[in-house]
N, C-alpha and C positions, 0 to 999 in steps of 0.2 A: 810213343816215344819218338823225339823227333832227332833226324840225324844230324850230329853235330860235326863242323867240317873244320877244324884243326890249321891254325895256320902255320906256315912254312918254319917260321921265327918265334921262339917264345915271346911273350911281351916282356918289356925293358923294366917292369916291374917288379919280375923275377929275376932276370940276369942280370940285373944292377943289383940286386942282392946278395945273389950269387959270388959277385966279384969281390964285394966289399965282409963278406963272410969270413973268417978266418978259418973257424972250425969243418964249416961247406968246404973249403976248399984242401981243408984235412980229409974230408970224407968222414967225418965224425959229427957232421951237423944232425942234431934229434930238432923235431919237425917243431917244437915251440921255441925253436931257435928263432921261425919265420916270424917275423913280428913285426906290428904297426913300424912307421907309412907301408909299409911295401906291403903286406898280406892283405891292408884294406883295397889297395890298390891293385894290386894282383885279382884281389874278389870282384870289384869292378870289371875288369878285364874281361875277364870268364862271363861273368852276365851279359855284355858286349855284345861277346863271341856267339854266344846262345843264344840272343835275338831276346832277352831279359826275362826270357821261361826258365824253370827247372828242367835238367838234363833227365830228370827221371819220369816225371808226373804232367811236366809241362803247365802247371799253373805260374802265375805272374811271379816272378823274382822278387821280394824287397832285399836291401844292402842291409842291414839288420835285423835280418830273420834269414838271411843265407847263409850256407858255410859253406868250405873247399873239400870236397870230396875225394877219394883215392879212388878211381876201378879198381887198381890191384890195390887191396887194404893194409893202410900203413903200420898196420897194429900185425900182421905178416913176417916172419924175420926172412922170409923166400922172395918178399917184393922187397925189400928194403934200398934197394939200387936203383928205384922209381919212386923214391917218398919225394923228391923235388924233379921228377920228369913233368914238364909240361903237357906232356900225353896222357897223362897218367890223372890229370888232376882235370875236376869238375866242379860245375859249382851246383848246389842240393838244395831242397827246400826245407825247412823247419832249422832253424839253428840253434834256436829255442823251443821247451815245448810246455805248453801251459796245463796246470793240474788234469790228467784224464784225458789230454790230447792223442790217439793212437800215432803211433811210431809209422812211417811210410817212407819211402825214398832211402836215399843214404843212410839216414840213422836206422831203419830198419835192415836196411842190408850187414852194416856194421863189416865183419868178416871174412861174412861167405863169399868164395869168389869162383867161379870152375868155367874154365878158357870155354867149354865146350858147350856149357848149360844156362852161362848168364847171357842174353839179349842186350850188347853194349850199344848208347847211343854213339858211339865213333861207328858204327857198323854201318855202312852205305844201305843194307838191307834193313834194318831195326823198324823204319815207318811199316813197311808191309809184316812184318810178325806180331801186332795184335789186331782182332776185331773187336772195332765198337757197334754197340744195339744203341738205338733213340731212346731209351731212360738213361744214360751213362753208364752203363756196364762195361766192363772189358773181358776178353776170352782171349785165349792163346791161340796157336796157329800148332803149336807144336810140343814136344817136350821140354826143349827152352823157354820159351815164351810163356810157357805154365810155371815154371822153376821161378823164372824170373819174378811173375804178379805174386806167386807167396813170398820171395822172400823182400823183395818189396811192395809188397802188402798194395800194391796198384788198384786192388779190387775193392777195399774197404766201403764202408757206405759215404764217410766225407768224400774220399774221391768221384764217386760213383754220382753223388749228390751233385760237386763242384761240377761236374762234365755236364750234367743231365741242364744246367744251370746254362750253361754256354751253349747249350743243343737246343733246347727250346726256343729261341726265338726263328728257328727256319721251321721251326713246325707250324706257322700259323697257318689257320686250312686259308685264310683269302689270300695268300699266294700262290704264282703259280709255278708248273715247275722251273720255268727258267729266271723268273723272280729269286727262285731258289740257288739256281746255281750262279744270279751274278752275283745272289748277297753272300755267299762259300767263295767267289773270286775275290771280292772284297775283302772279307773277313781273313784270307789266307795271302793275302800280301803282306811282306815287309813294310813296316810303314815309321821312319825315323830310328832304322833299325834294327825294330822290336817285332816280334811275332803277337798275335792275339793270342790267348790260352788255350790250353786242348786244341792246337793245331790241327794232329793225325787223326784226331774225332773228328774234327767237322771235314777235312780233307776226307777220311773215308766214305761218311756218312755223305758227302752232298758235293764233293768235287766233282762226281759223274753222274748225279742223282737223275 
């Protein structure tokens, strides 16, 4: 999970909605109030922000196959003072899901929320709370970080698969080890933005290899 860093300002995407909302500004806005241009654009934003990985899984973002996720769950009547917070809101991977596809990330979280047992990426700590193995597995660090892979299902074998995919190419044995750790510098640079996928995998795995 990689740490996401929130900026100061909402994007204009939002607040220009906000202003022009009548019902928002009743305080009675219900969230499919949000609606094209501004929610496509707002969902751009978010992807941006995240460097065009998912907040949860950290595979590639697509703009139609993403959607805006709540930390505190909008379907909540206890969060409901955060269904248009800017902090509050994330963008997830799967928006769609194809016959037989397993649920992960946001759609598998759906709900569940607990201040004290979810693993948020807004958490400056969140990269150092899982371990990765070189096949793509992940393990927890703690009681959180355990809570967290079940109930977003972070361990499944796609994921596990997807990771193991992005890890293999620093495994070739005719490298050597600092072959290793300039192609982990590379590979973990921002580059037009964007992050590479499984970031905190290969960062754990080979940033000090």
């Amino acid at each position: 999970m990689k740490y996401i860093e929130k900026s100061s300002v909402e994007p204009s995407s939002l607040s220009d909605w906000k202003a022009q909302d009548k019902m928002y500004k009743r305080a009675k806005a219900k969230w499919k109030r949000f609606g094209k241009p501004y929610k496509e654009e707002f969902k751009k934003d978010l992807i941006d922000e995240q460097g065009g990985i998912c907040c949860y899984c950290e595979q590639k973002l697509k703009i139609d196959d993403a959607h805006l996720e709540h930390l505190l769950p909008q379907k909540l009547d206890s969060f409901s003072e955060s269904l248009f917070d800017y902090n509050n809101l994330l963008c997830s991977c799967q928006k769609e899901l194809t016959k037989g596809e397993p649920r992960h990330c946001g759609n598998s979280k759906g709900s569940w929320y607990d201040e004290n047992l979810l693993v948020s990426p807004l958490d400056t700590e969140c990269e150092v709370k899982f371990k990765y193995n070189s096949d793509g597995t992940i393990e927890p660090t703690d009681e959180a970080s355990q809570l967290t892979i079940n109930h977003l299902q972070l361990g499944i074998d796609k994921l596990n698969n997807l990771r193991n995919n992005a890890i293999e190419p620093f495994l070739d044995e005719e490298l050597s080890i600092e072959e290793v750790q300039l192609f982990a510098k590379e590979y973990l640079k921002q580059k037009d933005g964007k992050y590479n996928e499984f970031y905190t995998t290969i960062q754990y795995l080979f940033a000090s290899f």
